[in-house]
Biopython code that builds the backbone (N, CA, C, O; Angstrom):
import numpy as np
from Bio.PDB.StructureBuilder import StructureBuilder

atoms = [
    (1, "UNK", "N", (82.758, 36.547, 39.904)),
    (1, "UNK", "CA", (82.349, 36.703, 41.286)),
    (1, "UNK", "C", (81.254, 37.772, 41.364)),
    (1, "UNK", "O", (81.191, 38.759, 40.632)),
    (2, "UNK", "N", (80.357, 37.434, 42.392)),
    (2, "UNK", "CA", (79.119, 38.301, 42.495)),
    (2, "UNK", "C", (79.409, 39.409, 43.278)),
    (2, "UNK", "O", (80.298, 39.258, 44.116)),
    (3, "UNK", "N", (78.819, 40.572, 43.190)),
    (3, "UNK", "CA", (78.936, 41.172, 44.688)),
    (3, "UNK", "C", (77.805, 40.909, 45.394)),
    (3, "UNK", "O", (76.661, 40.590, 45.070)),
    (4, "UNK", "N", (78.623, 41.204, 46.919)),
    (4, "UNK", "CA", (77.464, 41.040, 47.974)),
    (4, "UNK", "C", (76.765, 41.910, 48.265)),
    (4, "UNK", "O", (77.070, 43.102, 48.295)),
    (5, "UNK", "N", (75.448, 41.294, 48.587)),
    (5, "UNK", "CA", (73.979, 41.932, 49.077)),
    (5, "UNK", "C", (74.532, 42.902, 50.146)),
    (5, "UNK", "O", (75.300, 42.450, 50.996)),
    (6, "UNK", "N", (74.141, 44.386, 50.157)),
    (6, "UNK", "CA", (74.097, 45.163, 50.846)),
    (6, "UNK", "C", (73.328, 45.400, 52.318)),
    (6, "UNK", "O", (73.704, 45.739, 53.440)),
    (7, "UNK", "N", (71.648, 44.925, 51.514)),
    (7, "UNK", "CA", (70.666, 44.744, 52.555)),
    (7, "UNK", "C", (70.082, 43.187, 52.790)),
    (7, "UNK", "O", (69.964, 42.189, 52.078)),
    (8, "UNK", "N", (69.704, 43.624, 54.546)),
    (8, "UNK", "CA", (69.692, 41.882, 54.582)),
    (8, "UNK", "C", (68.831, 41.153, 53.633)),
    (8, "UNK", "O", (68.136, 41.742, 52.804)),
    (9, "UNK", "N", (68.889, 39.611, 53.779)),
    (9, "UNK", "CA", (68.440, 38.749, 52.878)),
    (9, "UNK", "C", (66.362, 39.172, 53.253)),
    (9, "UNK", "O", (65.435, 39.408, 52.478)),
    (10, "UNK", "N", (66.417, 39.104, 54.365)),
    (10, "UNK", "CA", (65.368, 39.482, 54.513)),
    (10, "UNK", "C", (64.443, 40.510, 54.255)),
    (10, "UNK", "O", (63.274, 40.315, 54.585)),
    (11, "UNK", "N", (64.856, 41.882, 53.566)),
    (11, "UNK", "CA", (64.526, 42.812, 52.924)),
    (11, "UNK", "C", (64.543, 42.481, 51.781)),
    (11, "UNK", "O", (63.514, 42.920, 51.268)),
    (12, "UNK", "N", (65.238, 41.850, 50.936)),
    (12, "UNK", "CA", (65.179, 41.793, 49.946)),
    (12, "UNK", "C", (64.146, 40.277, 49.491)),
    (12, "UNK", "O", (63.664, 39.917, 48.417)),
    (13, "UNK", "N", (64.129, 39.851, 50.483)),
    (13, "UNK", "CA", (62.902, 38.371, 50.003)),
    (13, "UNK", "C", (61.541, 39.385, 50.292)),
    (13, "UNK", "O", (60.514, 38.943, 49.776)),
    (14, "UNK", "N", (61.417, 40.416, 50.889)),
    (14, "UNK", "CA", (60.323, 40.774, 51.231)),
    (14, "UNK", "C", (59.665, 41.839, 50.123)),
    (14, "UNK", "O", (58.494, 41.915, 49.752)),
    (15, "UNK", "N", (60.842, 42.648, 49.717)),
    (15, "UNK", "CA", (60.777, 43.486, 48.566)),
    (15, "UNK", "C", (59.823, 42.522, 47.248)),
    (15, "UNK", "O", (58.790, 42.932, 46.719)),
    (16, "UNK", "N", (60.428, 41.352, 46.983)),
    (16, "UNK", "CA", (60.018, 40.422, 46.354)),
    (16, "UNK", "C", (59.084, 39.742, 46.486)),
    (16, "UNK", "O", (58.901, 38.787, 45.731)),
    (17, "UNK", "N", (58.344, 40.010, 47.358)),
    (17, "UNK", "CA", (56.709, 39.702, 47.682)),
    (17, "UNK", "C", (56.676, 38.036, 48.069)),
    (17, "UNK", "O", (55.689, 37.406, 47.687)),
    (18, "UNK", "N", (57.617, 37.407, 48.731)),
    (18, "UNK", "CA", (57.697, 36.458, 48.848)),
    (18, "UNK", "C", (57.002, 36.163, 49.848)),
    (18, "UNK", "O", (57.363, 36.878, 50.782)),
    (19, "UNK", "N", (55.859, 35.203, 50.266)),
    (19, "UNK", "CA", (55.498, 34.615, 51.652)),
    (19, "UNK", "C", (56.542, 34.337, 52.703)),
    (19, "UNK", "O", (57.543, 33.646, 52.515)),
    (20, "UNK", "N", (56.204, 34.964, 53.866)),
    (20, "UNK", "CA", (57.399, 34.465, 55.181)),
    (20, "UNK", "C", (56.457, 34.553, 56.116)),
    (20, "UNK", "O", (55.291, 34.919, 56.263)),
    (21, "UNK", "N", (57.730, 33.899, 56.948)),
    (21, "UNK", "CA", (57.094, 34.012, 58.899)),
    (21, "UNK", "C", (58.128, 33.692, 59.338)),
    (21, "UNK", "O", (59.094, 33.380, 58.641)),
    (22, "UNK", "N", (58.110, 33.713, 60.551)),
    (22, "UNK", "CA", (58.907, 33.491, 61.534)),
    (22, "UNK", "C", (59.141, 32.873, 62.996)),
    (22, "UNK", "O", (58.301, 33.169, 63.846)),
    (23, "UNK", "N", (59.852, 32.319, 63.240)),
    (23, "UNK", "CA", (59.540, 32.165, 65.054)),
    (23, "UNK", "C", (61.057, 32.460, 65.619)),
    (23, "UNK", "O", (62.065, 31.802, 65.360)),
    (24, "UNK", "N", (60.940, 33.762, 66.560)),
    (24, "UNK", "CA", (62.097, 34.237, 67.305)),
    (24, "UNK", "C", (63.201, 34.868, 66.229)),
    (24, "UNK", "O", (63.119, 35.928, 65.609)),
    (25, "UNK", "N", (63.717, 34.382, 66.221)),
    (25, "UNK", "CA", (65.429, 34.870, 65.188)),
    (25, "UNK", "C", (65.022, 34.210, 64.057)),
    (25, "UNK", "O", (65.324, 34.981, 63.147)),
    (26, "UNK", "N", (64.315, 32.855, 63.393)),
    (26, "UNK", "CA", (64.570, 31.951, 62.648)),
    (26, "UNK", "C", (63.274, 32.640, 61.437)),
    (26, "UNK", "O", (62.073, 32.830, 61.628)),
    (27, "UNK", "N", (63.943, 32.832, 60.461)),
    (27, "UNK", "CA", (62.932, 33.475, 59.213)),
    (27, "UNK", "C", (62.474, 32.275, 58.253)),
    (27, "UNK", "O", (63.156, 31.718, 57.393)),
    (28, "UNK", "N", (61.301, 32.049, 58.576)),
    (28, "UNK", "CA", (60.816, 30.895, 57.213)),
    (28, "UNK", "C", (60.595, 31.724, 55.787)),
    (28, "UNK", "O", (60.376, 32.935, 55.788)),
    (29, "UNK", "N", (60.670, 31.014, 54.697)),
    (29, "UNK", "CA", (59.814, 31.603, 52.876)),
    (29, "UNK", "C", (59.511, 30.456, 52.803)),
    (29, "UNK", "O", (59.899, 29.462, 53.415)),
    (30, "UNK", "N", (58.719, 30.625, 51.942)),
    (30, "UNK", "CA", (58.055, 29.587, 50.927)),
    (30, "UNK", "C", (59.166, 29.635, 50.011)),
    (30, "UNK", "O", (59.931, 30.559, 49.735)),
    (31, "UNK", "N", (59.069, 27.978, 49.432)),
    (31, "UNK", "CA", (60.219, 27.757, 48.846)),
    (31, "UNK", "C", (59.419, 28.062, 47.294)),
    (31, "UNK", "O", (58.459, 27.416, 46.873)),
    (32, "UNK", "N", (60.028, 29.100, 46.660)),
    (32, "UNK", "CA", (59.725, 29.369, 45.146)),
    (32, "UNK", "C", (61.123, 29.450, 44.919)),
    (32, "UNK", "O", (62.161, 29.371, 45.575)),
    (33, "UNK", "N", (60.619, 29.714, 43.264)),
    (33, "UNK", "CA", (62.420, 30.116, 42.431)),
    (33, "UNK", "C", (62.437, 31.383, 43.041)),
    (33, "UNK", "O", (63.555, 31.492, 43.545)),
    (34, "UNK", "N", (61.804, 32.354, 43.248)),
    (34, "UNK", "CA", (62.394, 33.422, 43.236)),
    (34, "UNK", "C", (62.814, 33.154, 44.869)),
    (34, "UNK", "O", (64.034, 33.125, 45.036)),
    (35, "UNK", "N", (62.406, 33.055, 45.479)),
    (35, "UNK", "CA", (62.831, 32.850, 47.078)),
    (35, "UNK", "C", (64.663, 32.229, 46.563)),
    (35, "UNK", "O", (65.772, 32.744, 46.422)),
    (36, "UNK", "N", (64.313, 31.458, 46.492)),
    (36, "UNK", "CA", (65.701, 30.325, 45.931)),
    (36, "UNK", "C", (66.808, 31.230, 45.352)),
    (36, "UNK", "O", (67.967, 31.115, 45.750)),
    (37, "UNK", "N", (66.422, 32.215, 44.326)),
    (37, "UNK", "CA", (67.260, 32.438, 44.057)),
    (37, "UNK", "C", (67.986, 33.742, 44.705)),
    (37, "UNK", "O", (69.178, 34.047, 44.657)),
    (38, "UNK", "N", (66.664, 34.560, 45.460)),
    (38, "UNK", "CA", (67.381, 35.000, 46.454)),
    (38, "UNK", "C", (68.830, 35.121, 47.429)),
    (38, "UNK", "O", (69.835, 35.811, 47.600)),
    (39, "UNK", "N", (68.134, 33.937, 47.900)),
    (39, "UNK", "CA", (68.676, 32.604, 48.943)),
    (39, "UNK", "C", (70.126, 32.224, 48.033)),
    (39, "UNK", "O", (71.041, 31.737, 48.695)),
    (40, "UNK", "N", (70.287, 32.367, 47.008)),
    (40, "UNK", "CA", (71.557, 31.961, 46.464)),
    (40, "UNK", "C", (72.081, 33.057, 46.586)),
    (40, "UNK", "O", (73.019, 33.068, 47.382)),
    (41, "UNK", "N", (71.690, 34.592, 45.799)),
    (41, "UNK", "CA", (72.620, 35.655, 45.756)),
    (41, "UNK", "C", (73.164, 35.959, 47.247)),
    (41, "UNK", "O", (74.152, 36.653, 47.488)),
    (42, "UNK", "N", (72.560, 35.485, 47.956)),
    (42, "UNK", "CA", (73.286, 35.470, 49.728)),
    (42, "UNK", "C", (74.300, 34.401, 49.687)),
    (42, "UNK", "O", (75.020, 34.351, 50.684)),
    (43, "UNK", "N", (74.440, 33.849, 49.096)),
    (43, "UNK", "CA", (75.060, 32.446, 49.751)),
    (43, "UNK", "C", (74.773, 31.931, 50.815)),
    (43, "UNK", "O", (75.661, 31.621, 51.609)),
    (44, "UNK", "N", (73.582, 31.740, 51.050)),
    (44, "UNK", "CA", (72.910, 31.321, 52.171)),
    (44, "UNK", "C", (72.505, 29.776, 51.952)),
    (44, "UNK", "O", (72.229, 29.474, 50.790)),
    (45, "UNK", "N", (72.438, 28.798, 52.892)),
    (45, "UNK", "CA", (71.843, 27.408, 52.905)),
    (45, "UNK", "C", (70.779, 27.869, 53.785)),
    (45, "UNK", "O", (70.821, 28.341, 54.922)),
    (46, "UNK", "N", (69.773, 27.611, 52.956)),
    (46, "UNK", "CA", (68.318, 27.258, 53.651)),
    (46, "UNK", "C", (67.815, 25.799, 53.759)),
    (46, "UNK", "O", (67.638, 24.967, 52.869)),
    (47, "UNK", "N", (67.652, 25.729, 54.975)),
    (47, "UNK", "CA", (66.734, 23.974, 55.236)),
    (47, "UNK", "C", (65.472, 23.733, 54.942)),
    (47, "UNK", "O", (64.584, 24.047, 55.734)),
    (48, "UNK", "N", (65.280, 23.298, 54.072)),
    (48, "UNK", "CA", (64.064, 22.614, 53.522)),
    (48, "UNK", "C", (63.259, 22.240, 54.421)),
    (48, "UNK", "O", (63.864, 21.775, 55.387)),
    (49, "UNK", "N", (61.417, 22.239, 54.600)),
    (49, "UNK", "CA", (60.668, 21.675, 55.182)),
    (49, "UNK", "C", (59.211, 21.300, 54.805)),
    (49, "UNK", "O", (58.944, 21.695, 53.670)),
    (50, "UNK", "N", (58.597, 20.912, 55.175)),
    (50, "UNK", "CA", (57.077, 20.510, 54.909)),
    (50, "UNK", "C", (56.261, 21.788, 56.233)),
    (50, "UNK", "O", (56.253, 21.503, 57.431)),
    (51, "UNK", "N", (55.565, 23.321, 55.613)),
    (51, "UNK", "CA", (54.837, 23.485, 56.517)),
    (51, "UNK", "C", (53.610, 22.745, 57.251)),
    (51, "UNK", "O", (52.790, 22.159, 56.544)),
    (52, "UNK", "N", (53.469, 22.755, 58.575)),
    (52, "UNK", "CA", (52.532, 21.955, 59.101)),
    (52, "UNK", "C", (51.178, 22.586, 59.167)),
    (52, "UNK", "O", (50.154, 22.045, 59.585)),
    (53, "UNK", "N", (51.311, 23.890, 58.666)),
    (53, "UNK", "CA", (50.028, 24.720, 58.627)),
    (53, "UNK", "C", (49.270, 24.673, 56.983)),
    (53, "UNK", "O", (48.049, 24.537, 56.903)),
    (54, "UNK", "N", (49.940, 24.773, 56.007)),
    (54, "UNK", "CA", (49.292, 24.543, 55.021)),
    (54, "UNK", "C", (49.944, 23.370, 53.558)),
    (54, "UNK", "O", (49.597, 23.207, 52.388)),
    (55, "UNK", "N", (50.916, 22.829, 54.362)),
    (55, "UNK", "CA", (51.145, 21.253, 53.886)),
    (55, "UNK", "C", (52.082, 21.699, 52.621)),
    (55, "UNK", "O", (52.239, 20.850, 51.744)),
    (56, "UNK", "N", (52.880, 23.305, 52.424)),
    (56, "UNK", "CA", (53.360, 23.843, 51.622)),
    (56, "UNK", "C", (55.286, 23.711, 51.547)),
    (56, "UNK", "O", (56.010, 23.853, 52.533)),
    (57, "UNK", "N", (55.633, 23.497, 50.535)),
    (57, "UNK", "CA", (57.508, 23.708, 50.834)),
    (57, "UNK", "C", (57.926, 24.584, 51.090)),
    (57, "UNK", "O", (57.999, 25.495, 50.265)),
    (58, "UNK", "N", (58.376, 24.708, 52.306)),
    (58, "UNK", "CA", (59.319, 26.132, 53.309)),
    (58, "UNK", "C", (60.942, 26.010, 53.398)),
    (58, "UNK", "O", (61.655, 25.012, 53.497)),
    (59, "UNK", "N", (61.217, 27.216, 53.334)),
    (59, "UNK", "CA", (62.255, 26.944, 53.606)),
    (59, "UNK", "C", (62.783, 27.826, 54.823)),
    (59, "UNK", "O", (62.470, 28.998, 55.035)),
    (60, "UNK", "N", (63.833, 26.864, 55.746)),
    (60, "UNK", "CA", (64.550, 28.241, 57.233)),
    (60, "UNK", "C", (65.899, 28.289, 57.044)),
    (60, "UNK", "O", (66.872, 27.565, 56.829)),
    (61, "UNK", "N", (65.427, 29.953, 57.285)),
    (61, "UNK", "CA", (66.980, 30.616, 57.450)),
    (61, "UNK", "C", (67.283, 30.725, 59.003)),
    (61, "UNK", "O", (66.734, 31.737, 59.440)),
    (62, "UNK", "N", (67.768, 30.233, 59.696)),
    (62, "UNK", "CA", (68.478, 30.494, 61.191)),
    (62, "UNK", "C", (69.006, 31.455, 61.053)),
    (62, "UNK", "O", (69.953, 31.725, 60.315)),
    (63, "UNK", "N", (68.091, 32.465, 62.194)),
    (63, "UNK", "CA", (68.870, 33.752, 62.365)),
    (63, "UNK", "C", (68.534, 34.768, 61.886)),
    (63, "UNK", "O", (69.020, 35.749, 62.450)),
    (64, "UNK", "N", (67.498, 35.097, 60.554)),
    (64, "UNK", "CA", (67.408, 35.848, 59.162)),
    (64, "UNK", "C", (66.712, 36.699, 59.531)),
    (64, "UNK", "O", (66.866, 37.844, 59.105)),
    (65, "UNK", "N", (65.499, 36.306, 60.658)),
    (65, "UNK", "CA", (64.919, 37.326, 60.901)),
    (65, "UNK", "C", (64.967, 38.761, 61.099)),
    (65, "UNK", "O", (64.307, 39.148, 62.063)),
    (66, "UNK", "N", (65.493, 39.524, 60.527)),
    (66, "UNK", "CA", (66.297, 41.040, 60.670)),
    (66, "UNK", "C", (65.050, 41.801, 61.643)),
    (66, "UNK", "O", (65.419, 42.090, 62.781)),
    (67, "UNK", "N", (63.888, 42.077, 61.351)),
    (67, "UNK", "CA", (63.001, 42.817, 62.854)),
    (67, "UNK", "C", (63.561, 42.451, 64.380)),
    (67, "UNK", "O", (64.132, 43.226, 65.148)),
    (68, "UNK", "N", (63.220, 40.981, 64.613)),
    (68, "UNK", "CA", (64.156, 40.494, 65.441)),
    (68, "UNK", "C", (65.278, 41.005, 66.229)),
    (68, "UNK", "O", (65.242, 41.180, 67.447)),
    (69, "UNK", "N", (66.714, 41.336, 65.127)),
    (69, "UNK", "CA", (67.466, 41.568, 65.485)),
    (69, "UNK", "C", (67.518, 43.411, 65.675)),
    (69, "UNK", "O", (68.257, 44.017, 66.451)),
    (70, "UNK", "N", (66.576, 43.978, 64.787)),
    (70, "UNK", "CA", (66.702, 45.378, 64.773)),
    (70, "UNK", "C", (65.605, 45.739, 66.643)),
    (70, "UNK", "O", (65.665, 46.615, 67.505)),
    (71, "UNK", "N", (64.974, 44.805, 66.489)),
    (71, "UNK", "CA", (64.678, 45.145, 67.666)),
    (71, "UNK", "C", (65.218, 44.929, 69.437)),
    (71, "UNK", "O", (64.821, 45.294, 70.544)),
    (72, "UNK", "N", (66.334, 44.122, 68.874)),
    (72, "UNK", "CA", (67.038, 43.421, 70.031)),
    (72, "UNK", "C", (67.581, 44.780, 70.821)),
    (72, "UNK", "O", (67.571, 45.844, 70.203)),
    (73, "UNK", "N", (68.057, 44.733, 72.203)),
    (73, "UNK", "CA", (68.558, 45.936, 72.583)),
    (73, "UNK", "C", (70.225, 45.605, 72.430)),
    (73, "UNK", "O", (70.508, 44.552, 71.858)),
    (74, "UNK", "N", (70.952, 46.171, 72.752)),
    (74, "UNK", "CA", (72.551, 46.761, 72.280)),
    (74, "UNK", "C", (73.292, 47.157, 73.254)),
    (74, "UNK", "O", (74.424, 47.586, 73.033)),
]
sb = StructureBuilder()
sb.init_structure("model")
sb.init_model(0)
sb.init_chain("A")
sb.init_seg("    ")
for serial, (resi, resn, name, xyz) in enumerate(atoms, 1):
    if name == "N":
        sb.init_residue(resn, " ", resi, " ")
    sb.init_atom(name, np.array(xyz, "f"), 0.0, 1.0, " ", f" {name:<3s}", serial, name[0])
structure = sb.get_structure()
């Protein structure tokens, strides 16, 4: 058994120089291995997509966006 990620998934795809974006709560990457395998040490399901901006494999996390949420009020 693994242990779990401390910091969100999203710090740590970013640490990793991975391409992202976002819209609202919902965090896109580009789908690489390293994204992927990220995305696994979370146990996270990411949904696969075709970006419509540069015709590239993305993948969304619902929700992941951590700025988002750090900026939400409380």
């Amino acid at each position: 058994m693994t242990d779990t990620p401390t910091k969100p998934v999203y710090d740590a795809l970013k640490e990793a120089g991975c391409k992202m974006d976002n819209h609202e709560s919902d965090l896109y990457v580009e789908d690489t291995e390293t994204s992927r395998d990220i995305i696994a040490r979370y146990d996270l399901k990411a949904k696969p997509f075709t970006s419509q901006v540069d015709q590239g494999p993305w993948l969304e996390l619902p929700f992941m966006f951590q700025p988002f949420w750090d900026r939400k009020p409380r």
